[in-house]
C-alpha positions as CSV (number, residue, x, y, z in Angstrom):
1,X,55.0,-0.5,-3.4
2,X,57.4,0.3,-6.4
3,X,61.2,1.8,-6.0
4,X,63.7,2.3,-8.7
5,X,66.4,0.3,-7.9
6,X,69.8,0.6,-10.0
7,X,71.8,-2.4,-8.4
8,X,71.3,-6.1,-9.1
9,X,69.5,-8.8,-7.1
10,X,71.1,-11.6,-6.0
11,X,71.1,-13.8,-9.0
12,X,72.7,-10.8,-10.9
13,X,69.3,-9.7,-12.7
14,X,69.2,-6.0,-12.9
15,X,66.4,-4.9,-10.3
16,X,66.1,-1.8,-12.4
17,X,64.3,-3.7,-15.1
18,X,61.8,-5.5,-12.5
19,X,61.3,-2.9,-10.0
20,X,59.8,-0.5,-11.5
21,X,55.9,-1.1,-11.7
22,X,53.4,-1.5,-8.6
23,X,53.3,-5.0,-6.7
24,X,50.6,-5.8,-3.9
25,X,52.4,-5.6,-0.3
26,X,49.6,-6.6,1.2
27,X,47.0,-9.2,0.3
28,X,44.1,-8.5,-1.9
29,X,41.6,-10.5,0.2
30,X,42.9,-9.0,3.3
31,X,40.2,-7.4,5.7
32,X,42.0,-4.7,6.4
33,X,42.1,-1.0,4.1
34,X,44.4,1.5,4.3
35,X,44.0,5.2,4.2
36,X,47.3,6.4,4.4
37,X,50.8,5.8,4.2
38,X,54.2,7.6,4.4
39,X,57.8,6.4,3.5
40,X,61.5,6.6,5.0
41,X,64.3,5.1,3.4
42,X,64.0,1.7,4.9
43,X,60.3,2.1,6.4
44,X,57.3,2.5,5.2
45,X,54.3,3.2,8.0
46,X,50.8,2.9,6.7
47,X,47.5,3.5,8.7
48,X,44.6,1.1,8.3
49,X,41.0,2.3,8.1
50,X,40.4,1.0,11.6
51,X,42.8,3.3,13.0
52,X,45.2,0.9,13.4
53,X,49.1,1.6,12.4
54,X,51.1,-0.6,10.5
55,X,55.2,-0.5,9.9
56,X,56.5,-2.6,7.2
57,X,60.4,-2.7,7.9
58,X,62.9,-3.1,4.8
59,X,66.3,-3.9,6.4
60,X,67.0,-7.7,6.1
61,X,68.0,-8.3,9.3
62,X,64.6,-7.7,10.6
63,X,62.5,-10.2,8.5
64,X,61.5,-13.0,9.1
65,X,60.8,-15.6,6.5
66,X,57.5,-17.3,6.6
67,X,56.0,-20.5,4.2
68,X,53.5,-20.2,1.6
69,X,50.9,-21.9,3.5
70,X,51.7,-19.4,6.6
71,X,50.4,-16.6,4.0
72,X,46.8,-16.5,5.1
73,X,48.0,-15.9,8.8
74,X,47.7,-13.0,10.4
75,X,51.2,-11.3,10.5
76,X,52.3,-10.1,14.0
77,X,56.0,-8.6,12.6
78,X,57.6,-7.6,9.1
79,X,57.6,-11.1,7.4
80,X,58.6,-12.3,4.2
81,X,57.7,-15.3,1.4
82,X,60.6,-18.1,2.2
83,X,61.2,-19.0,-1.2
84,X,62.2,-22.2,-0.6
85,X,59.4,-22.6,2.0
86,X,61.2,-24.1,4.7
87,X,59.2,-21.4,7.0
88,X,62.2,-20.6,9.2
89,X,63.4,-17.5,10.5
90,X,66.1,-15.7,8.4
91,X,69.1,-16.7,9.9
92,X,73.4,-15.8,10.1
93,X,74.2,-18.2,7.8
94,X,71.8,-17.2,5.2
95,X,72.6,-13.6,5.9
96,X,76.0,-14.6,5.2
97,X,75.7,-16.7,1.9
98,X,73.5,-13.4,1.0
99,X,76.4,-10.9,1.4
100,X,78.7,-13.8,-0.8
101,X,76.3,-14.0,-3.7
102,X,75.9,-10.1,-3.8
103,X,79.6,-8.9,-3.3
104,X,81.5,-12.4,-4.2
105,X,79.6,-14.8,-5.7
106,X,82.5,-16.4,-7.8
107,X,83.9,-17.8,-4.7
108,X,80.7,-19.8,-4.2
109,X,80.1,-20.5,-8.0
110,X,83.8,-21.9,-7.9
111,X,84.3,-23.9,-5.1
112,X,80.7,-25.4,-3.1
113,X,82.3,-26.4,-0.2
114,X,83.3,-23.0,0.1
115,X,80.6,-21.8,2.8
116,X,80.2,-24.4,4.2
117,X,84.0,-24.7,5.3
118,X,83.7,-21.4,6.7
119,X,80.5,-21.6,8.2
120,X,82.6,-24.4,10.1
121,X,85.4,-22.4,11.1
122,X,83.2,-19.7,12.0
123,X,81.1,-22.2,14.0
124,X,79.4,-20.2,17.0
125,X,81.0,-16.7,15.7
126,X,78.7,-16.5,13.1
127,X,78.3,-12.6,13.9
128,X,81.4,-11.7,13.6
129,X,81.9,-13.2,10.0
130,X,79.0,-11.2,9.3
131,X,80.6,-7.7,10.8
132,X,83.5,-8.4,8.9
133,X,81.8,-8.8,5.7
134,X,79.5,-5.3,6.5
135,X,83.0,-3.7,7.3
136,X,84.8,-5.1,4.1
137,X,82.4,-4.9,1.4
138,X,79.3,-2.8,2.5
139,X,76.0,-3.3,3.6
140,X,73.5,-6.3,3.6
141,X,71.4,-6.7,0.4
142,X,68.3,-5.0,0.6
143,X,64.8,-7.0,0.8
144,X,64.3,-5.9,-3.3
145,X,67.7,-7.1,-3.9
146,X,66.9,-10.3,-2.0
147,X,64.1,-11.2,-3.1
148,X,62.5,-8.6,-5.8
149,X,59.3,-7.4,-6.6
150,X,57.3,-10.6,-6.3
151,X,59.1,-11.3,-2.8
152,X,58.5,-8.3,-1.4
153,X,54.4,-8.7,-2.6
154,X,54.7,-11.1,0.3
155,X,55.9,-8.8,3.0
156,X,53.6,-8.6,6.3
157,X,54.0,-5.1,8.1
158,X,53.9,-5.4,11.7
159,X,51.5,-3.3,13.8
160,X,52.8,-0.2,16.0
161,X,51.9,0.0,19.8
162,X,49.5,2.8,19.8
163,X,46.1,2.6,21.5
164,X,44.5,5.1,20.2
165,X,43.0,5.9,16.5
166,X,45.6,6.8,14.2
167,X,44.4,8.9,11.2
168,X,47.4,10.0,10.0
169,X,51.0,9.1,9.4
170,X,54.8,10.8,8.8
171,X,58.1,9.2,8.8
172,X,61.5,10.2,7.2
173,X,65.3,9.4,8.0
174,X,65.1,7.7,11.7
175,X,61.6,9.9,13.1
176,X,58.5,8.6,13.1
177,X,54.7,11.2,13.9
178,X,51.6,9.4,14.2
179,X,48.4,11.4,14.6
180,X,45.2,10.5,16.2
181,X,41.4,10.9,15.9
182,X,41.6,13.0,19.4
183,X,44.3,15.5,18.0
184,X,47.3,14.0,19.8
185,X,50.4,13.5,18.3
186,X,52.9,10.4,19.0
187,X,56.4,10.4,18.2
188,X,58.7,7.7,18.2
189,X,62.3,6.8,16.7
190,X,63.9,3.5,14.3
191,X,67.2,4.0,15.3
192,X,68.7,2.1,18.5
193,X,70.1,5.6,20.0
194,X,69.3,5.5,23.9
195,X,68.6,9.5,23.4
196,X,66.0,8.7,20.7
197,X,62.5,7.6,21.8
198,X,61.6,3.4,20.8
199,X,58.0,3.3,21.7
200,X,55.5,5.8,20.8
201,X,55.0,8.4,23.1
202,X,52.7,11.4,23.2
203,X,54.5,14.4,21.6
204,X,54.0,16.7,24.5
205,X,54.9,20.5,25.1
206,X,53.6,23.0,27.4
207,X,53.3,25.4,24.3
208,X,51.3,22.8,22.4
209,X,47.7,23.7,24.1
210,X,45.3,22.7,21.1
211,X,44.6,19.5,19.2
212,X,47.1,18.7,16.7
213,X,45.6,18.4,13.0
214,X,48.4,18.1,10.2
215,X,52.0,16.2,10.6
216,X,55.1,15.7,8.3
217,X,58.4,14.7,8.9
218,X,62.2,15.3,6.9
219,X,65.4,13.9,7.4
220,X,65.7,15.2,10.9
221,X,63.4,17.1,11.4
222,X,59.4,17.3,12.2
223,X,56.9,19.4,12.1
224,X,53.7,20.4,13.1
225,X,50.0,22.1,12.8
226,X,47.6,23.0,15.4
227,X,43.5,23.4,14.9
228,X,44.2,27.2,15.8
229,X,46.5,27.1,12.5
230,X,50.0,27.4,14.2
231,X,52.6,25.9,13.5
232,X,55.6,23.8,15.6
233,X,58.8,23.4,14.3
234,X,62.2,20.8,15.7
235,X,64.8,18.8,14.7
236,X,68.0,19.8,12.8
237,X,67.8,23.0,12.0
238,X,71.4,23.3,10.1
239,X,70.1,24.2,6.3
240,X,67.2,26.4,8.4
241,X,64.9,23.8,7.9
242,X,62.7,24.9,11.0
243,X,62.2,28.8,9.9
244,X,63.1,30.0,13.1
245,X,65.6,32.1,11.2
246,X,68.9,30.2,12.3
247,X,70.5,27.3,12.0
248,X,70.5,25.7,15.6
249,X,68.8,22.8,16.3
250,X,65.4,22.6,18.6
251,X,65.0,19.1,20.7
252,X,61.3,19.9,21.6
253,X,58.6,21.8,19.1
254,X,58.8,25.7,18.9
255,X,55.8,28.0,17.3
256,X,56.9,29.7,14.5
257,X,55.7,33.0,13.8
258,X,54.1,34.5,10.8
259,X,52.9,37.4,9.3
260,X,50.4,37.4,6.7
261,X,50.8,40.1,4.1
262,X,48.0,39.2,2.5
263,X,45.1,38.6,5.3
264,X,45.6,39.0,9.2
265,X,43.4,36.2,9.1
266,X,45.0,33.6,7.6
267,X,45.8,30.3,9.2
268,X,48.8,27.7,8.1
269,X,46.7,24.5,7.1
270,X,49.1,22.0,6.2
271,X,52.9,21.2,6.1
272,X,55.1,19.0,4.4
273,X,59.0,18.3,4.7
274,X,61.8,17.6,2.5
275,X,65.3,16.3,3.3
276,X,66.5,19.4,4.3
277,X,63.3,22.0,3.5
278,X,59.8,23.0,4.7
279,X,56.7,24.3,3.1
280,X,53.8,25.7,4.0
281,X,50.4,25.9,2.9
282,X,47.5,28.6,4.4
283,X,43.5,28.4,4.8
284,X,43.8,30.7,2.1
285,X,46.0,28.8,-0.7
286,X,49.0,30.9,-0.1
287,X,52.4,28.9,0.5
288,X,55.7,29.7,1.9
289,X,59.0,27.7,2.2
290,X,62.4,27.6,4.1
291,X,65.3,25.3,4.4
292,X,67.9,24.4,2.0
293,X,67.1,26.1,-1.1
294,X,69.8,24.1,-3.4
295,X,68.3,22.8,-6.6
296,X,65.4,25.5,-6.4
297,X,63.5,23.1,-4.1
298,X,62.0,26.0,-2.2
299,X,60.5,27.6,-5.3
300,X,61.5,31.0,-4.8
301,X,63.4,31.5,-8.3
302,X,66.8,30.9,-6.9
303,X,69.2,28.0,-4.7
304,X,69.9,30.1,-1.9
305,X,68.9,28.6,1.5
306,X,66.0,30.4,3.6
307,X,66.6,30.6,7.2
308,X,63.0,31.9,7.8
309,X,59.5,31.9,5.5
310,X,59.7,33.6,2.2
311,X,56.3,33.6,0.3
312,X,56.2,31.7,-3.0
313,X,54.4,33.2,-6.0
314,X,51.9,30.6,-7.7
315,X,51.2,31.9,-10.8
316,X,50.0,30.7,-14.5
317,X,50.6,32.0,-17.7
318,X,47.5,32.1,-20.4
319,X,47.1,33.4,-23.7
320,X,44.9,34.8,-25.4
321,X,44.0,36.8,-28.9
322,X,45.6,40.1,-27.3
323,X,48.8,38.1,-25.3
324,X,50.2,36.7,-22.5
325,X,48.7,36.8,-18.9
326,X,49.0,35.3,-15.8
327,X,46.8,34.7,-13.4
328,X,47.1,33.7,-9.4
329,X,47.0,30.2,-8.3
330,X,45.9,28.8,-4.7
331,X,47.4,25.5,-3.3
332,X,45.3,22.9,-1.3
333,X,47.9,20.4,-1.3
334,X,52.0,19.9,-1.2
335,X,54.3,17.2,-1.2
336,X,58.0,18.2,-0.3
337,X,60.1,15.4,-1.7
338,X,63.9,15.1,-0.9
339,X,64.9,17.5,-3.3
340,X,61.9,18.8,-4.8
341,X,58.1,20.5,-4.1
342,X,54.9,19.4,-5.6
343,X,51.6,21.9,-5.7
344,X,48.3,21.0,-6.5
345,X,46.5,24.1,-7.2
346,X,43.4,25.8,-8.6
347,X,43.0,28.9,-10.6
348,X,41.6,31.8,-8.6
């Protein structure tokens, strides 16, 4: 795992400087592999070759600290190297002096009884210091700012409650997609809202009547592909991000339609979501995008917003003795990242 990070841990070193290159998450002599792994803003899932599914969760309030000589154990939550190895679980008061030493830490530099005066006074309203802090100053420091690289090279991610074989993984803002070996497709939320799923459940839909085989998921919305090559679109739909050529949201999935100019025959193969955008790849290399078109995400030449599919030329430009040419491209892969697209192509 690597981020860029412009703020400062807690000791005031800039995290921008340290934060930058690769550090193991998890262990090196660990049994288990991984082969595949999506990120959110304060999640990262991973799947591990044995079909199992891992979340490792980057708020602060949800870590607990372990010892050094608790490393070798097998993690059953998101965990954390204790620093100071006292093994214990993360708690107020620490979260407290934390939010002091990264938005105030002159009053503890200045006066050392300081906290633990008002740890006193605040004796068995510890939470609501803590609130009060959040509300005045912001939000708790992050596990990078907390700890940095080398602390978060000790994080543990705990394991997801899904039976079944996962293969692949999607997650982005508060969603989370998890495919399995058998084509069926869980779906499951981080946030605490009682309309948003906790658990994994099976992402079911009476239009949905083939295996699902491709997943991907934006900032609120999700998508996707069938073994027949359709395509299932919901989630906010406000920048058009679901193609269905308006901006209303869909709570369940809904088959988008396409037309092929190219080939009746031609499937959609894979799918990938931006913050606000889609784009979609066919069995035959073609691609297509839709959403929020700001920035030139979609690829279409302009930053106008597409409310449905618009088909995206891949071309290359190459010279020889008598000029310029270009010549068509076909996609097998895509990344759609929050404000841009990535192609991997090859030359017809």
């Amino acid at each position: 795992i690597w981020t860029r990070a412009e703020s400062k841990d807690i000791a005031g070193k800039p995290l921008q400087d340290i934060a930058s290159e690769p550090v193991l998450v998890w262990p090196s002599h660990s049994e288990i592999n991984f082969s595949d792994v999506s990120c959110a803003e304060e999640r990262i899932l991973a799947v591990g070759s044995n079909g199992n599914l891992f979340e490792l969760d980057l708020r602060p309030d949800e870590s607990e600290e372990i010892g050094a000589d608790e490393f070798d154990r097998e993690g059953t939550s998101s965990e954390i190297y204790d620093p100071n190895g006292n093994g214990q679980n993360a708690s107020l008061s620490a979260r407290i002096e934390r939010m002091y030493k990264k938005y105030c830490p002159e009053k503890l530099k200045n006066n050392v009884n300081f906290l633990p005066k008002l740890l006193g006074i605040f004796s068995g309203r510890e939470t609501q210091l803590l609130n009060n802090l959040i509300a005045k100053y912001g939000p708790e420091p992050s596990l990078l700012e907390m700890y940095g690289p080398l602390g978060l090279s000790r994080v543990r991610p705990k394991s997801v409650a899904i039976k079944e074989r996962v293969i692949l993984c999607a997650c982005g803002g508060s969603r989370a997609l998890a495919l399995t070996d058998q084509g069926q497709a869980f779906e499951w939320s981080f946030t605490s809202k009682p309309q948003m799923l906790q658990i994994p459940q099976i992402l079911e839909s009476s239009d949905i009547d083939n295996a699902v085989t491709s997943i991907a998921c934006g900032n609120g919305h999700a998508a996707l592909v069938t073994q027949k090559g359709q395509l299932y679109m919901w989630g906010k739909g406000n920048n058009g991000q679901l193609g269905l050529n308006d901006r209303r949201s869909r709570k369940s999935p809904s088959l988008l339609p396409f037309k092929y100019p190219h080939a009746d025959s031609d499937v959609v193969s894979r799918v990938a979501c931006g913050d606000d955008h889609t784009v979609v790849l066919t069995k035959s290399g073609r691609a297509c995008s839709f959403g929020k078109g700001l920035n030139g995400r979609l690829g279409l030449g302009d930053s106008k917003d597409s409310l449905a599919p618009r088909w995206i030329s891949l071309t290359e430009t190459l010279y020889s003795k008598t000029g310029a040419y270009k010549v068509e491209l076909r996609a097998f892969d895509v990344v759609a990242g929050k404000r841009s697209t990535t192609f991997l192509c090859r030359r017809q």
